[in-house]
C-alpha positions as CSV (number, residue, x, y, z in Angstrom):
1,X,35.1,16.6,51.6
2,X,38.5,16.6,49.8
3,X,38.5,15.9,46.4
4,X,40.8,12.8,45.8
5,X,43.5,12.9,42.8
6,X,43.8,10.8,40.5
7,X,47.0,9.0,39.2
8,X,46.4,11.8,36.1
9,X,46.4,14.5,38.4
10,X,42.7,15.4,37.4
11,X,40.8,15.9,40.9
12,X,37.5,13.7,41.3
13,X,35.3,15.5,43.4
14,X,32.4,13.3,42.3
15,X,32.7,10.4,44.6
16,X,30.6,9.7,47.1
17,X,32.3,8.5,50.7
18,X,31.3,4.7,51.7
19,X,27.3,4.6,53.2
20,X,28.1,3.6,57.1
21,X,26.6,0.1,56.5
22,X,29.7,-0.3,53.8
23,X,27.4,-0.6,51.3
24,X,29.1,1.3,48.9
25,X,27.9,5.1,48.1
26,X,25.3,6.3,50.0
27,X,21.4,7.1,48.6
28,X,20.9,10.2,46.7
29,X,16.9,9.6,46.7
30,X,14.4,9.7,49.1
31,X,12.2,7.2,46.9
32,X,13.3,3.5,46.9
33,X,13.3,2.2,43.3
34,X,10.6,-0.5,44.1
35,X,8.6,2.2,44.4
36,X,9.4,3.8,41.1
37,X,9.0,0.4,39.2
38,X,5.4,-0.3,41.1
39,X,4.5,3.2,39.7
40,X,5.7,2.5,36.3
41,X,4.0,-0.5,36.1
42,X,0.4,0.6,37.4
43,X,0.3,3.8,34.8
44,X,1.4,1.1,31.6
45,X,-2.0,-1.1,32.9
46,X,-4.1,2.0,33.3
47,X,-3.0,3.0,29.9
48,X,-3.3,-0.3,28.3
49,X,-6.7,-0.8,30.4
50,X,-8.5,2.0,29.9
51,X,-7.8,2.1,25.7
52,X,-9.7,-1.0,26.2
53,X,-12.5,0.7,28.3
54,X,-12.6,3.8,25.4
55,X,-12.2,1.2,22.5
56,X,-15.4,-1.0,24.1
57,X,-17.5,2.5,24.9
58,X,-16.8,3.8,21.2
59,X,-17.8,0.8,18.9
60,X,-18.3,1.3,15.3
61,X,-21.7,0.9,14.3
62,X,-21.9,-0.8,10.9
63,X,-24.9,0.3,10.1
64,X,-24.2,3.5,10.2
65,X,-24.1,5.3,6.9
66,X,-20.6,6.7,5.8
67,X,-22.3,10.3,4.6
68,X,-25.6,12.0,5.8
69,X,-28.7,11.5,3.6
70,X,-28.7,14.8,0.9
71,X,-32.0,17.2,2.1
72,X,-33.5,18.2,-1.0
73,X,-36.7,20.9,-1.2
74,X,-38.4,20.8,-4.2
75,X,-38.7,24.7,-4.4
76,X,-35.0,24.6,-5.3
77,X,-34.4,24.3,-8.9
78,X,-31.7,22.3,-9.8
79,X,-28.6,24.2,-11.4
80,X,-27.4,23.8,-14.8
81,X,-24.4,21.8,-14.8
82,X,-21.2,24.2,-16.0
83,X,-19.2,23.2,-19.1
84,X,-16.1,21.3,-18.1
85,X,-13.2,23.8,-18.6
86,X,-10.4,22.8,-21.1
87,X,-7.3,20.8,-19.8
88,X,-3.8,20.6,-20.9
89,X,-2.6,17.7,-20.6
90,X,1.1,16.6,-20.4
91,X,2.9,15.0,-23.2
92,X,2.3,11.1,-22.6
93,X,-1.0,11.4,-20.8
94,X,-4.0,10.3,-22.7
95,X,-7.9,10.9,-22.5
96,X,-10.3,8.0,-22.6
97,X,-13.7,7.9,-23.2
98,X,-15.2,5.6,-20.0
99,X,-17.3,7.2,-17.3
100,X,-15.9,8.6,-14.7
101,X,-15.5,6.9,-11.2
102,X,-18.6,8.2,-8.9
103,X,-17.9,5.7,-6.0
104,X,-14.6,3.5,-4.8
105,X,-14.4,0.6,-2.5
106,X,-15.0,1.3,1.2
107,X,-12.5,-0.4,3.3
């Protein structure tokens, strides 16, 4: 094939001779692209249809506790809580005297 110039004198070696049904260029794949859109199309539902197969087989049960029940042995003694060690606080940030927070709200 010759490459055909161009009125710019650039050669454009990229085109592709008419298809012999004058079609235009001819097919540079072997797969048609129905093909390629049925394929598309049946992995997206597989996808989207098995999340809802894996979301059904993995339920939450809402009963379930959020933590494991503590084991305790009585012939463990109990340690003795450790003084809190000293902060320094910023400038600006204040102490208060409330108890501390020993649960939050479980969404």
């Amino acid at each position: 094939m010759r490459p055909v110039h161009s009125r710019g004198g650039v050669a454009a070696s990229n085109r592709l001779p008419p298809s012999a049904d004058g079609a235009g260029r001819t097919r540079s794949g072997t797969v048609p692209v129905w093909v390629l859109k049925l394929t598309a199309t049946a992995t997206v539902l597989n996808i989207f249809f098995f999340g809802f197969g894996y979301a059904r087989a993995n339920v939450k049960d809402v009963a379930a506790p959020l933590q494991p029940p503590v084991v305790t042995t009585s012939t463990r003694s109990t340690p003795a809580p450790t003084p809190a060690p000293a902060l320094n606080l910023r400038r600006g940030v204040r102490t208060t005297a409330t108890a501390p927070l020993t649960t939050t709200r479980h969404s």
